[in-house]
DOFI-747811 format. One record per residue (C-alpha): residue number from 0; residue in three letters; chain; z, x, y. Coordinates in steps of 0.25 Angstrom, whole numbers, always signed. Last residue first. Example, Ala and Ser with C-alpha at 12.3 -4.5 7.8 and 13.67 -1.06 7.14 Angstrom:
BEGIN
<atom k="1" r="SER" c="A" pz="+29" px="+55" py="-4"/>
<atom k="0" r="ALA" c="A" pz="+31" px="+49" py="-18"/>
***
This chain:
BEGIN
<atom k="200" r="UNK" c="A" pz="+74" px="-458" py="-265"/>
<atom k="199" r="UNK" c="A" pz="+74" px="-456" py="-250"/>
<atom k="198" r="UNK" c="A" pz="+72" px="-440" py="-251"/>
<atom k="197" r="UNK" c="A" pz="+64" px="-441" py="-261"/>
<atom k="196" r="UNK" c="A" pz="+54" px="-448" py="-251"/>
<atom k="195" r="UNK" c="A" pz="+52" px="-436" py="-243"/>
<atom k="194" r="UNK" c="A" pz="+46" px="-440" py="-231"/>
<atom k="193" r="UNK" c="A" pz="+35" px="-428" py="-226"/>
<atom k="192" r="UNK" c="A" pz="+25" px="-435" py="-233"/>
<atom k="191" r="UNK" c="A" pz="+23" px="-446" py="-223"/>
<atom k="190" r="UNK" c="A" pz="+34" px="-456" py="-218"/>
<atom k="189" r="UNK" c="A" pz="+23" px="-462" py="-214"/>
<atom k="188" r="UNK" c="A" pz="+9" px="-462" py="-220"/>
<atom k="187" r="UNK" c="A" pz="+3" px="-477" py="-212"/>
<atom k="186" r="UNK" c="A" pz="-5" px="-486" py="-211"/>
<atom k="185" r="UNK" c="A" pz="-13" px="-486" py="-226"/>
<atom k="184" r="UNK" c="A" pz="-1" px="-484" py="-232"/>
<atom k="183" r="UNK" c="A" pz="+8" px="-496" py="-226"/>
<atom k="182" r="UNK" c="A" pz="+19" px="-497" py="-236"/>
<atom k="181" r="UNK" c="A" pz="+17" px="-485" py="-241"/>
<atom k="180" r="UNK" c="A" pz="+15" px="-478" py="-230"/>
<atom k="179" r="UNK" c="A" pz="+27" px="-482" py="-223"/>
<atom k="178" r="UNK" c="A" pz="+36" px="-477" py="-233"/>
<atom k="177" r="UNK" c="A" pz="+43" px="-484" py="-243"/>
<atom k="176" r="UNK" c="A" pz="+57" px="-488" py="-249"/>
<atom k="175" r="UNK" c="A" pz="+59" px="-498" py="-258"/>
<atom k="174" r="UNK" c="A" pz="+65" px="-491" py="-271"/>
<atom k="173" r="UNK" c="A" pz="+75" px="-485" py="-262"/>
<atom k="172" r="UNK" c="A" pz="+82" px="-500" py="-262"/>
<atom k="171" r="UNK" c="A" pz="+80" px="-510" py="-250"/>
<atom k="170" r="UNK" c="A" pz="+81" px="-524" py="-254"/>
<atom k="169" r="UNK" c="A" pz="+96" px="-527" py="-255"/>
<atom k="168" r="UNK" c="A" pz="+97" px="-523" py="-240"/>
<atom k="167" r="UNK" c="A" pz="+111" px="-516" py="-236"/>
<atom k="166" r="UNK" c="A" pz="+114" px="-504" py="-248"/>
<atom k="165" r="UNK" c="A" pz="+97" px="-500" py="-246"/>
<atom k="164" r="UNK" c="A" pz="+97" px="-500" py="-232"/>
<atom k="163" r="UNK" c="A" pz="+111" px="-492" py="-231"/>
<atom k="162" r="UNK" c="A" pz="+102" px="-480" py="-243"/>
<atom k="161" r="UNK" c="A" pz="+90" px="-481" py="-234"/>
<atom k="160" r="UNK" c="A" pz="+98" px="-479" py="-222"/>
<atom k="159" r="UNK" c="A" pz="+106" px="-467" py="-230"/>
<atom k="158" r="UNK" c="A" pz="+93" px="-461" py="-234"/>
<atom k="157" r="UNK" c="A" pz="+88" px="-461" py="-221"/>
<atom k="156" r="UNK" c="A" pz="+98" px="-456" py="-215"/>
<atom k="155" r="UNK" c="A" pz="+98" px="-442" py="-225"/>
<atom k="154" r="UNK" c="A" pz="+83" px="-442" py="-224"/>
<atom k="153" r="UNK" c="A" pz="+82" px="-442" py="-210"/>
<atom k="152" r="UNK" c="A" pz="+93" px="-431" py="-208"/>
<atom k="151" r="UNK" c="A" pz="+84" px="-422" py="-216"/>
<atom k="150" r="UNK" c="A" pz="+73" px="-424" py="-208"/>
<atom k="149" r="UNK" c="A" pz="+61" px="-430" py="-210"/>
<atom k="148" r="UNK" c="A" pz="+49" px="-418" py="-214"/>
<atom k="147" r="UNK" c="A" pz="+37" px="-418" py="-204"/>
<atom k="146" r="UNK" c="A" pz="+25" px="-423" py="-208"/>
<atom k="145" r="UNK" c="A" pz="+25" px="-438" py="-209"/>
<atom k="144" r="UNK" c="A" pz="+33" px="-438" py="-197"/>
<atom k="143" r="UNK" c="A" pz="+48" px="-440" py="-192"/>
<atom k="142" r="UNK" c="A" pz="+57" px="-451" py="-188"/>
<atom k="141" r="UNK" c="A" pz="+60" px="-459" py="-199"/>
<atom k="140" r="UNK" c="A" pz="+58" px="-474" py="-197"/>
<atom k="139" r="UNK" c="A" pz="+64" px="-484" py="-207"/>
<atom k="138" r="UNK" c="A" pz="+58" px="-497" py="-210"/>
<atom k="137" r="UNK" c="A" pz="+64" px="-508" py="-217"/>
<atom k="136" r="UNK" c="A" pz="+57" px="-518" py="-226"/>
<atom k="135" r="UNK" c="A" pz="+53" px="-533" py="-227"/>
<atom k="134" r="UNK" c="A" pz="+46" px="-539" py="-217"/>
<atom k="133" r="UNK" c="A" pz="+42" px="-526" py="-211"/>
<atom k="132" r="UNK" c="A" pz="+34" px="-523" py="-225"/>
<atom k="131" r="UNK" c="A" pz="+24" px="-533" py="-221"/>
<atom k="130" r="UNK" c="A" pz="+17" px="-533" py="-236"/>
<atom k="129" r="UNK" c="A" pz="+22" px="-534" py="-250"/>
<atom k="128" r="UNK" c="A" pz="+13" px="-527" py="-260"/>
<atom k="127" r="UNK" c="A" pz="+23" px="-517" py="-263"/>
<atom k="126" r="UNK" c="A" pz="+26" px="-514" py="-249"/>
<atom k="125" r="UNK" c="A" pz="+15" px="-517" py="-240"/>
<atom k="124" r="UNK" c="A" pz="+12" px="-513" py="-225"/>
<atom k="123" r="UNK" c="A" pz="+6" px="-517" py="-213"/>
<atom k="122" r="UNK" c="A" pz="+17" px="-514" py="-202"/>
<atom k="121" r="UNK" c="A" pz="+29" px="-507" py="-206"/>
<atom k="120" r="UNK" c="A" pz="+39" px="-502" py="-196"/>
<atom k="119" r="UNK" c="A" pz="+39" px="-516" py="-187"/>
<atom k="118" r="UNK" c="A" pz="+55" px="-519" py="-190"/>
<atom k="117" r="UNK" c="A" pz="+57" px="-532" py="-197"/>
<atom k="116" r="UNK" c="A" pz="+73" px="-535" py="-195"/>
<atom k="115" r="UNK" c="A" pz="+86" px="-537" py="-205"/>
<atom k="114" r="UNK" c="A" pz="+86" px="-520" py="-206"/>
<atom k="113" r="UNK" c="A" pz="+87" px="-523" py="-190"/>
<atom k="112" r="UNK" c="A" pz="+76" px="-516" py="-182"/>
<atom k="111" r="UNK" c="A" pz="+76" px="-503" py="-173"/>
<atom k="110" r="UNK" c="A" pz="+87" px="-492" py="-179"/>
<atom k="109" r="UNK" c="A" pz="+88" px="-478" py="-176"/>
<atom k="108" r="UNK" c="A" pz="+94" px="-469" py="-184"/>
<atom k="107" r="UNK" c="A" pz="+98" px="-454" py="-181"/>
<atom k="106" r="UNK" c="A" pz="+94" px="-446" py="-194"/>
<atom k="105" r="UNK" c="A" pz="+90" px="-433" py="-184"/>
<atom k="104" r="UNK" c="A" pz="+77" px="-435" py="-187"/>
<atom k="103" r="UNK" c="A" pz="+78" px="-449" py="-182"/>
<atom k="102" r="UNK" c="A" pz="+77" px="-461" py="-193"/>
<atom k="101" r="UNK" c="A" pz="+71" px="-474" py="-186"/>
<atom k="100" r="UNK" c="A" pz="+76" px="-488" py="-191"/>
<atom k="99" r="UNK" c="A" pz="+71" px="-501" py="-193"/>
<atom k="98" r="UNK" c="A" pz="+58" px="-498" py="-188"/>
<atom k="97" r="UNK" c="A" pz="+49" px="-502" py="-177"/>
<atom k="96" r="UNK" c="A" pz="+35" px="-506" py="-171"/>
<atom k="95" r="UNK" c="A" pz="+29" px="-512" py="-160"/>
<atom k="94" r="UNK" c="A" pz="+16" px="-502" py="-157"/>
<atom k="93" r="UNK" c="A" pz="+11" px="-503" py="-142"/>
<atom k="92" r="UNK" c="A" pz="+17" px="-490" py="-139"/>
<atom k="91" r="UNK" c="A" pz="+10" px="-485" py="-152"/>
<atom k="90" r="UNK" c="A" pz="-3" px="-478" py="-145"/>
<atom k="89" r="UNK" c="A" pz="+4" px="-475" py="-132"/>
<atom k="88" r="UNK" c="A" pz="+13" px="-466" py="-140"/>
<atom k="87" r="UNK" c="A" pz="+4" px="-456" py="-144"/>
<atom k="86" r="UNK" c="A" pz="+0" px="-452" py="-131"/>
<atom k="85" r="UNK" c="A" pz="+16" px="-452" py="-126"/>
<atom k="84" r="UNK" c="A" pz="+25" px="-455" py="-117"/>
<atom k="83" r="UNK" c="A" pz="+14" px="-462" py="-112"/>
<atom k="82" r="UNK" c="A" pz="+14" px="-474" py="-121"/>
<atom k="81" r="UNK" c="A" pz="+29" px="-478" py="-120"/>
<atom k="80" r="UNK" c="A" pz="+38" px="-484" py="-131"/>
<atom k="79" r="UNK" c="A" pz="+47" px="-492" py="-128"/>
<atom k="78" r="UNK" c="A" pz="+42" px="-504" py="-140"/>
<atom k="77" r="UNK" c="A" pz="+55" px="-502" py="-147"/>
<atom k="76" r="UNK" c="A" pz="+51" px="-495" py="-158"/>
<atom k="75" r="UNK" c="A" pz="+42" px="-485" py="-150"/>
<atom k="74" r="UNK" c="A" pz="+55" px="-483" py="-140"/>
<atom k="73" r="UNK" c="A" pz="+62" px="-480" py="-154"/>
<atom k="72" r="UNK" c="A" pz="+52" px="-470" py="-158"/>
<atom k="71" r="UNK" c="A" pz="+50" px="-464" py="-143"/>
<atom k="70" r="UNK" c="A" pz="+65" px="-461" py="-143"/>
<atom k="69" r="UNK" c="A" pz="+64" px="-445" py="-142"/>
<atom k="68" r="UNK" c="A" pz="+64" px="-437" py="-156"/>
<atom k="67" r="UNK" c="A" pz="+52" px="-433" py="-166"/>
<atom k="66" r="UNK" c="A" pz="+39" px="-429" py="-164"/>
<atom k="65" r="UNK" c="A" pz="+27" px="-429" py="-173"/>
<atom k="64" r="UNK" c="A" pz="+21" px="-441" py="-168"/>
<atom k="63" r="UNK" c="A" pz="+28" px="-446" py="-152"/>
<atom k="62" r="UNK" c="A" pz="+36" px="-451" py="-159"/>
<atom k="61" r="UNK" c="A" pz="+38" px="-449" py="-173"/>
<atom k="60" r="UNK" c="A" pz="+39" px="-460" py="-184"/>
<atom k="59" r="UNK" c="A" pz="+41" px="-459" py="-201"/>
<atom k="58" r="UNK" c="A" pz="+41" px="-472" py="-208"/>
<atom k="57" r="UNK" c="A" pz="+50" px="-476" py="-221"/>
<atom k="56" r="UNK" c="A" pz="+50" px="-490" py="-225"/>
<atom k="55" r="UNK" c="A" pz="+62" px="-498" py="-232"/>
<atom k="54" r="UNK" c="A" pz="+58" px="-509" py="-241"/>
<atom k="53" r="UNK" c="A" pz="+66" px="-523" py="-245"/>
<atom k="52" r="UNK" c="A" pz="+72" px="-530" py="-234"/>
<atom k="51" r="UNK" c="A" pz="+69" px="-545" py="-236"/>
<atom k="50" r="UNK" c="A" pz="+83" px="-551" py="-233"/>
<atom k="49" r="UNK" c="A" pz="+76" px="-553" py="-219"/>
<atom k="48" r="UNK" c="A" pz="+65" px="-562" py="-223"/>
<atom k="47" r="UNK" c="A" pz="+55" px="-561" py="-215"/>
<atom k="46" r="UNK" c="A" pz="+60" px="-550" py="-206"/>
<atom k="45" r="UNK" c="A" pz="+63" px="-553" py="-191"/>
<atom k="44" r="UNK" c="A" pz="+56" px="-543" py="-179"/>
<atom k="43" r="UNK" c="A" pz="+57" px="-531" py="-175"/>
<atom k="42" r="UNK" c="A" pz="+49" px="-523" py="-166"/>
<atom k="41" r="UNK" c="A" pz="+59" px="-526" py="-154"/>
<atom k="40" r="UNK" c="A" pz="+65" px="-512" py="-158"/>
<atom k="39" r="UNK" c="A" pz="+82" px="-512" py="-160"/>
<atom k="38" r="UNK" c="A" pz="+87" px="-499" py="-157"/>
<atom k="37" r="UNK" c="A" pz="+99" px="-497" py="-164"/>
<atom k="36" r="UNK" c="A" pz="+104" px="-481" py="-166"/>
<atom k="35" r="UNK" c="A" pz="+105" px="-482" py="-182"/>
<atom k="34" r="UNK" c="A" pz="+121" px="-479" py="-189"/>
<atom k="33" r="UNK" c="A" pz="+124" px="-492" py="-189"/>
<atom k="32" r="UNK" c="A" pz="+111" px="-497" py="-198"/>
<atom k="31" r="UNK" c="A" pz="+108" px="-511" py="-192"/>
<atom k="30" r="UNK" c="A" pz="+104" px="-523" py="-202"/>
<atom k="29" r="UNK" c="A" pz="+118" px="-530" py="-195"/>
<atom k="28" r="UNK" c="A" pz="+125" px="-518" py="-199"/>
<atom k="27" r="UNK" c="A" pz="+120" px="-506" py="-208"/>
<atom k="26" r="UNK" c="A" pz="+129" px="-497" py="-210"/>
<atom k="25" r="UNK" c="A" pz="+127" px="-482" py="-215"/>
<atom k="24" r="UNK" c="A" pz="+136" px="-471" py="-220"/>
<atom k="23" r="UNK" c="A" pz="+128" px="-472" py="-233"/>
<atom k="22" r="UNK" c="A" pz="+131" px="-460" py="-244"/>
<atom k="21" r="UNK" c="A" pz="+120" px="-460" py="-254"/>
<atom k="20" r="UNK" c="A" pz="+119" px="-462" py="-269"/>
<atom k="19" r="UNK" c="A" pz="+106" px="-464" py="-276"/>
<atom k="18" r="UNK" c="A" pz="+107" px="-474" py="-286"/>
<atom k="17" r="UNK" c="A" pz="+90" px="-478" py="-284"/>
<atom k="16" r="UNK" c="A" pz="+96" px="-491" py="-281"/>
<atom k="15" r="UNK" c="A" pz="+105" px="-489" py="-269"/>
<atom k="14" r="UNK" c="A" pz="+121" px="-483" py="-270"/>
<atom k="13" r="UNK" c="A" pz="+125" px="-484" py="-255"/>
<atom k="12" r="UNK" c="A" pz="+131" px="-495" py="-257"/>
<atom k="11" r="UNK" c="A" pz="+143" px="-491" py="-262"/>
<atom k="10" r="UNK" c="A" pz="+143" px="-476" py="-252"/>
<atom k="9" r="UNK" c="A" pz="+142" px="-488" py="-242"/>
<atom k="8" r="UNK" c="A" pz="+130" px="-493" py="-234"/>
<atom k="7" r="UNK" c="A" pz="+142" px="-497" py="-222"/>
<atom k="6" r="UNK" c="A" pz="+148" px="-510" py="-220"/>
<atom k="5" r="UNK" c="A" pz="+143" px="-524" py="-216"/>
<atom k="4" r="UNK" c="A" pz="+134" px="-524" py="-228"/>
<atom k="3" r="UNK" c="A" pz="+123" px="-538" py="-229"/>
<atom k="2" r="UNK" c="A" pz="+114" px="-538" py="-241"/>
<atom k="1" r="UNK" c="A" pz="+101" px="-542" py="-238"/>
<atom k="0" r="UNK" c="A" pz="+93" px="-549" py="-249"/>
***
């Protein structure tokens, strides 16, 4: 069931089920974050059952691998994306793919897809014995590596979108919350070792 806010996540909704407390100075309007650069990717598409938002997905990204900065994430989301910028590149500029929102280093959020919308983060994947995690969960891109250690910054926006997720769509609580190598573990090992997960709990 979604519930509709036309105001901020505020300081009373910002109490989620595990009782933590954390200050929201987010909106979300129209399934849009207000504080996201919006970019919309043509990789979307329409969800099932659009009241069916109940997982939220944590991937790391870095293009070209190990570097971070430029616009060749949201040219890779956008099918802009061009082969010989790069050797790595011309192996995923065929790729249609995207995310509901990518978190910069610097915290800056950029948003591709509608919460209401099936963005093409997951691929083949299961959550809990139930597969096509697209259909029914958000994902959240963090800019960084397996390896490298996300930002402080990263953490702190993160929490707050999880925390404005959590006080707008009645199916997302901490408890459902997964990496991309859970839901997809023979695929893929993103966000790695270097995400701490207490840092979301």
């Amino acid at each position: 069931m979604l519930i509709e806010f036309n105001g901020a996540c505020s300081i009373a909704n910002s109490i989620v089920k595990t009782g933590l407390f954390r200050s929201v100075n987010m909106m979300i309007n129209n399934h849009c974050l207000d504080q996201a650069q919006q970019v919309m990717s043509p990789n979307v598409d329409e969800r099932p059952d659009e009241e069916d938002i109940s997982l939220l997905v944590i991937h790391c990204i870095s293009l070209p691998p190990g570097e971070f900065g430029g616009e060749y994430i949201q040219q890779l989301f956008c099918n802009q994306l061009h082969g010989e910028k790069h050797p790595y590149f011309a192996e995923i500029q065929q790729l249609k793919v995207s995310a509901h929102v990518l978190i910069r280093r610097s915290g800056d959020i950029i948003q591709f897809a509608p919460f209401n919308k099936r963005a093409w983060h997951a691929g083949q994947s299961s959550y809990q014995g139930r597969e096509r995690c697209n259909d029914f969960s958000i994902g959240i891109e963090l800019e960084g590596t397996e390896s490298t250690p996300y930002t402080e910054r990263q953490y702190a926006v993160l929490n707050e979108v999880i925390d404005c997720l959590c006080a707008n769509y009645a199916g997302l609580n901490r408890e459902r919350i997964a990496g991309h190598n859970d839901i997809a573990p023979e695929r893929k090992t993103d966000p790695g070792d270097s995400f701490e997960w207490a840092r979301i709990s």
